[in-house]
KEKE-174986 format. One record per residue (C-alpha): x negated, y, z negated. Coordinates in steps of 0.02 Angstrom, whole numbers, plus 50000, padded with zeros to 5 digits. Each point is the difference from the previous one (the first is absolute). Layout:
XYZ;...
***
This chain:
500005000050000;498585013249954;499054994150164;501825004850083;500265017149922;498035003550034;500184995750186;501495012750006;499135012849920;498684999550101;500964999250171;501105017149940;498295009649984;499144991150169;500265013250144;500784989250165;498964998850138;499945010350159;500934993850141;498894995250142;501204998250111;500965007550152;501915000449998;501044988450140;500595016350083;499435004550180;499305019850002;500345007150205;498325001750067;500305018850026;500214999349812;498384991249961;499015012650133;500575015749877;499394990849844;498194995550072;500005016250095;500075009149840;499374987949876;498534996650129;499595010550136;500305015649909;499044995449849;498204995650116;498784999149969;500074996849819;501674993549991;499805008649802;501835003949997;500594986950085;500814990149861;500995015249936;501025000650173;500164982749982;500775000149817;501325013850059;500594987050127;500364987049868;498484988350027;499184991949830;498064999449990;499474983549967;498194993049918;499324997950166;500235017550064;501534993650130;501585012349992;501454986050020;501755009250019;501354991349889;501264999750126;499365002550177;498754984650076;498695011850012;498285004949903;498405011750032;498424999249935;498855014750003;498194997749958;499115014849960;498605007750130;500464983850099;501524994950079;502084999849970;500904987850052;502034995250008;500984983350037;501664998050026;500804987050072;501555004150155;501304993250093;499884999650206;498905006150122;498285002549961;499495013350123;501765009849947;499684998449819;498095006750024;500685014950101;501215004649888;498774999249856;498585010450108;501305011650050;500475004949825;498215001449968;499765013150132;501505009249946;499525000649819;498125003750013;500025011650177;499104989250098;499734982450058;499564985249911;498315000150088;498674989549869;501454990449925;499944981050040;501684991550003;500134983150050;501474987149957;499974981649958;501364987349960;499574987749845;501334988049919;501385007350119;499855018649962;499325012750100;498595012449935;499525016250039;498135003649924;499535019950031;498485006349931;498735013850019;498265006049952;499395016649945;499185008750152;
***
């Protein structure tokens, strides 16, 4: 019984772990160009203040340095002085999914996405968009 009541008490004051997850919700790739837009090619070359666009947009920081969003299947990872990268997984056509994403780039940063690599890849059924960048 002590063992019992000691096992509670020490569960109550034991923080929970960070989700390291992404939620089962598809993001629109024009959606997911906005986020790394800002929370990427706006924040280069350092990508300092990367994570505080990210936090605004709901994502949770986990140990590794990953932003996963809760909701959306989506997460960026910005390394600083080196790269930032996002995945996201889609539905449909590849080349119409990376155009929509590059085109929401362009619109949110005033140019093209000119230096950002974006390639897709289909693993255990789902399709993948991988975008990333390095500082200049």
């Amino acid at each position: 019984m002590r063992i019992a009541l000691l096992v509670t008490a020490l569960s109550f004051f034991t923080a929970p772990a960070q989700s390291q997850e992404v939620g089962a919700k598809l993001i629109d790739p024009a959606n997911a160009g906005a986020i790394f837009a800002e929370a990427c090619i706006k924040k280069l070359p350092s990508f300092r203040r990367s994570g505080n666009t990210l936090d605004v947009n709901g994502f949770l920081k986990a140990s590794t340095g990953t932003f996963f969003h809760p909701e959306f299947n989506i997460s960026v990872k910005p390394v600083r002085n080196e790269k930032c990268s996002l995945v996201m997984v889609f539905r449909g056509d590849d080349a119409a999914s990376i155009s929509r994403f590059s085109d929401a780039v362009t619109k949110r940063t005033g140019g093209g996405a000119a230096g950002i690599k974006i390639t897709t890849r289909q693993l255990a059924g789902k399709n993948y968009l991988v975008a990333e960048t390095r500082p200049e």
